[in-house]
C-alpha positions in Angstrom: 117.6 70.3 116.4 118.7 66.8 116.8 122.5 65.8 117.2 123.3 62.6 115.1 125.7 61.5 118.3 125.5 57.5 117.9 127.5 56.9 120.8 126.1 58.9 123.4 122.8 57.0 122.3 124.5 53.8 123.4 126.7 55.5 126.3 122.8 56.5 127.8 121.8 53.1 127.1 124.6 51.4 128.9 124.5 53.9 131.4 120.9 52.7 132.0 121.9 49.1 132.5 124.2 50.3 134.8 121.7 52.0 136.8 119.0 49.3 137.0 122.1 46.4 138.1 123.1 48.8 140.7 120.3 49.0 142.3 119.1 45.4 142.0 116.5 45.5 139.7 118.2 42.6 136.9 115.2 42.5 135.1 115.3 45.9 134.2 118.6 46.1 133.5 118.8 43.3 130.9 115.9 44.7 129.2 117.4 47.8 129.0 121.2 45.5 127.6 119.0 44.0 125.1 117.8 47.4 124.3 121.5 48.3 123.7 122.4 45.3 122.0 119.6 46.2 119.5 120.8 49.8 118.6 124.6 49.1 118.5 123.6 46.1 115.8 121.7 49.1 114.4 124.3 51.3 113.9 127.2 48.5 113.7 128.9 50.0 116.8 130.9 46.1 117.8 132.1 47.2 120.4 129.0 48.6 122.0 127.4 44.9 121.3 129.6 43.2 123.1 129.5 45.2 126.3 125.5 44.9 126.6 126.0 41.2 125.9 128.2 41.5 128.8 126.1 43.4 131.0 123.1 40.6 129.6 125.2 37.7 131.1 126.4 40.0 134.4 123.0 40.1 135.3 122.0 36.4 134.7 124.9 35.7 136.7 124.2 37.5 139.5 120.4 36.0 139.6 121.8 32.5 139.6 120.7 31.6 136.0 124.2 30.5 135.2 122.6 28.3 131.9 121.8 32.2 130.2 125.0 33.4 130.9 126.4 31.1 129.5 124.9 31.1 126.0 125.2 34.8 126.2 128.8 34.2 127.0 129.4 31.5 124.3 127.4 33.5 121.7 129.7 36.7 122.5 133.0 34.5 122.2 132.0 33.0 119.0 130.9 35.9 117.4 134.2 37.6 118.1 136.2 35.0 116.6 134.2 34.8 113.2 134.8 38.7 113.2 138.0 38.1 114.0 137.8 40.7 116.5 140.2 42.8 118.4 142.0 39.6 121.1 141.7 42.2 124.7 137.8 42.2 123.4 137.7 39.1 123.7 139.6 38.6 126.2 136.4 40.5 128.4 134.5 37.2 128.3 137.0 34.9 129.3 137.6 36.5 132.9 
């Protein structure tokens, strides 16, 4: 029996980043944030979006590749603002 439970699919797959940036291994990890980005576009889960492109731009940050991050970054903060999206979610990407 399968449980339609969207957001513990993208809970694991954050989870997953989580695990790979912990222990160092960025390339896994933003594989696994695109992965995440993928599904929550899939399902239209916003908020889940934003906090693999988050994760994406964590990870390119902390590898020194500062000109990722910041298109991630710039790409999160516009797409916010033409969704007109919740201000403290934005907020996320300007600290």
């Amino acid at each position: 029996t399968k449980i339609n439970y969207v957001e513990g699919l993208l809970q694991y797959g954050r989870f997953i980043g989580w695990y790979y940036e912990f222990e160092g291994m960025h390339d896994k990890a933003v594989d696994a944030y695109f992965v995440l980005q993928k599904d929550a576009e899939k399902y239209n889960q916003e908020k889940f979006k934003y906090m693999a492109m988050n994760g994406i731009a964590t990870c390119y940050i902390q590898t020194n590749q500062l000109e990722k991050a910041k298109s991630v970054l710039k790409s999160a903060i516009s797409q916010q603002i033409i969704a007109k999206s919740n201000p403290l979610r934005i907020s996320t990407f300007y600290n």
